[in-house]
N, C-alpha and C positions, 0 to 999 in steps of 0.2 A: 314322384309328385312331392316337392316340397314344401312345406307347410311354412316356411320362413315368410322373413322381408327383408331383404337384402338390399343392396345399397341400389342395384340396376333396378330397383324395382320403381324408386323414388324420384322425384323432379327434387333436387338440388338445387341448381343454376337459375338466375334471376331469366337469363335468355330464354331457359325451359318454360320457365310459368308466361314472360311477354309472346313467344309464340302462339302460347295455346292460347291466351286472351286476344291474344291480335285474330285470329282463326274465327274467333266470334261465335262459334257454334255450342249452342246450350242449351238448358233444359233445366228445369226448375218446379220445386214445391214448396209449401209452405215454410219447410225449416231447412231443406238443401238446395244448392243450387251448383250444377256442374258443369262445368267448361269441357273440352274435349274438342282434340287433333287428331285428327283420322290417322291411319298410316305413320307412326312414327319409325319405320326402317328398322324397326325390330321387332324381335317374334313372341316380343309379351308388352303388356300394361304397364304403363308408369301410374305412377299415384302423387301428385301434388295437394298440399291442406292449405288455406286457409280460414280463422277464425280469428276475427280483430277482435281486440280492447273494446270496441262498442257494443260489440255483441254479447260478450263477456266480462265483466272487468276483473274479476278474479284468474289468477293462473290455474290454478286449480280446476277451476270448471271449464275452461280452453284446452285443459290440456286432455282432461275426460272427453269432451268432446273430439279430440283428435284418435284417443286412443280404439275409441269405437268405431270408426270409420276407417281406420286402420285396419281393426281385424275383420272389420268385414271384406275389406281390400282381400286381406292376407289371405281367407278360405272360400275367395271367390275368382283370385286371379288369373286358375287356368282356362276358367269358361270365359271371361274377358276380354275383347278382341284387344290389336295390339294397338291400343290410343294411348295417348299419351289425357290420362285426367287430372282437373284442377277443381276439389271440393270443396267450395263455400259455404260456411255455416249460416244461415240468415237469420234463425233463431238459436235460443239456446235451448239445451236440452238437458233434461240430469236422468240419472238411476230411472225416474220412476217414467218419461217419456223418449227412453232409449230405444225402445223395441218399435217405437214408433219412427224414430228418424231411421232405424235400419230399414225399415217395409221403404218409406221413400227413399232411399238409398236403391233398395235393390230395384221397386219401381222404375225408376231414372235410369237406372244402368240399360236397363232391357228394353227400354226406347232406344238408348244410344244403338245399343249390338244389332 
């Protein structure tokens, strides 16, 4: 059981993330909102982020917000079925309302599966 995130783990490719937005299929809460491709032909989760400049306009708190999402990716991937997701930030969040976008995180996930 690897605890990493490795590069297969990630949506890279512009093609990756217009699939899964073309796919259409989502699921949403007040501060996340998640895209997801059933069946990506491989036997784990991918993980795509986004968080725009309008949401955040500091780097700084874009990039906190990605990093949390991240590890929540990273010690929940093997329960995961093998989708390929795309995680939109629709608010922002810091330090103190973190634990709160993880609960809707893990929420949304457990609809999708």
């Amino acid at each position: 059981m690897s605890r990493g995130f490795a590069k297969r783990y990630r949506l890279l490719k512009t093609d990756d993330f217009s699939s899964v937005f073309a796919f259409k299929k989502q699921q949403g809460s007040a501060l996340i909102q998640i895209f997801y491709l059933t069946g990506n032909g491989l036997n784990h989760a991918r993980l795509g982020l986004v968080v725009s400049k309008k949401t955040a306009k500091r780097a700084h708190a874009r990039n906190y917000m990605k990093r949390v999402v991240r590890e929540w990716f990273r010690c929940h991937k093997e329960t995961l079925p093998p989708n390929d997701f795309v995680v939109r930030i629709r608010r922002p969040f810091n330090r103190e309302t973190a634990a709160e976008a993880r609960l809707q995180l893990a929420q949304l996930m457990r609809r999708i599966s």
